[in-house]
N, C-alpha and C positions, 0 to 999 in steps of 0.2 A: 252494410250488407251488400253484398256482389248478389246481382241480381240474376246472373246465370247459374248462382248456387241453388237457390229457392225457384227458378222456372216452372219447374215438374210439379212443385205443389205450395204457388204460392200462400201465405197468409195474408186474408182481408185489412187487419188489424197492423199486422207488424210489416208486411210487404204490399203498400195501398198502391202504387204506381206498377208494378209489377202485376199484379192482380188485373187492378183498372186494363193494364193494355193486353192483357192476355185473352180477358173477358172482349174486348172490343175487337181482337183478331177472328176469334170466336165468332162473333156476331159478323162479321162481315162475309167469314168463309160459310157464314151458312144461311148469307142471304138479308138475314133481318137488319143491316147498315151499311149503308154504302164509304167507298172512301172517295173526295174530293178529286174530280179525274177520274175515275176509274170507270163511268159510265156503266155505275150499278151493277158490274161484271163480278166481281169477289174480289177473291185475292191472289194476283199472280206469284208475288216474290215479298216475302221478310226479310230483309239486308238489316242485319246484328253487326254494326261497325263502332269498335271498339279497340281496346289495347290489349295484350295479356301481360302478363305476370314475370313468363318466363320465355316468351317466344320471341323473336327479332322479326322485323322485316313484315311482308305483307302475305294471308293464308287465310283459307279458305276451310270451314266446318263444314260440312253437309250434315242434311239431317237424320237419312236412313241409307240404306244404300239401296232399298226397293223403292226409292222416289221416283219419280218418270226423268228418264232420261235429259229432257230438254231443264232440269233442276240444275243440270252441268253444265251448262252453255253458258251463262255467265263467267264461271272460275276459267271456262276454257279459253273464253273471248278476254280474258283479263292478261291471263300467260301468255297468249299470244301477243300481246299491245307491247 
């Protein structure tokens, strides 16, 4: 199972690692667990580094396009390098 297919709604049962990390991104963005480093702050960036299927070379998804701007300052400091 491609776990970018079930994201949006994963299954406990049939999608447990998807679930598990989505439920603990959850919990961090809203305080109740910290990440290692992070100095109990939340969560700055989720970096999804992976292959695709049908694409070549190296790109960048975003997530909305009403993200806060500084959301593009990675892809941008990337094309720049």
């Amino acid at each position: 199972v491609d776990p970018n297919r079930v994201w949006h709604d994963p299954n406990p049962i049939i999608h447990p690692v998807v679930f598990a990390l989505k439920n603990h991104l959850r919990c961090v963005t809203e305080g109740r667990a910290t990440v290692m480093g992070a100095g109990g702050k939340g969560l700055d960036l989720f970096l999804d580094l992976h292959g695709h299927s049908t694409k070549f070379g190296c790109f960048f998804y975003g997530c909305c396009r009403t993200a806060p701007i500084n959301n593009a300052l990675l892809p941008k400091l990337c094309a720049m390098a």
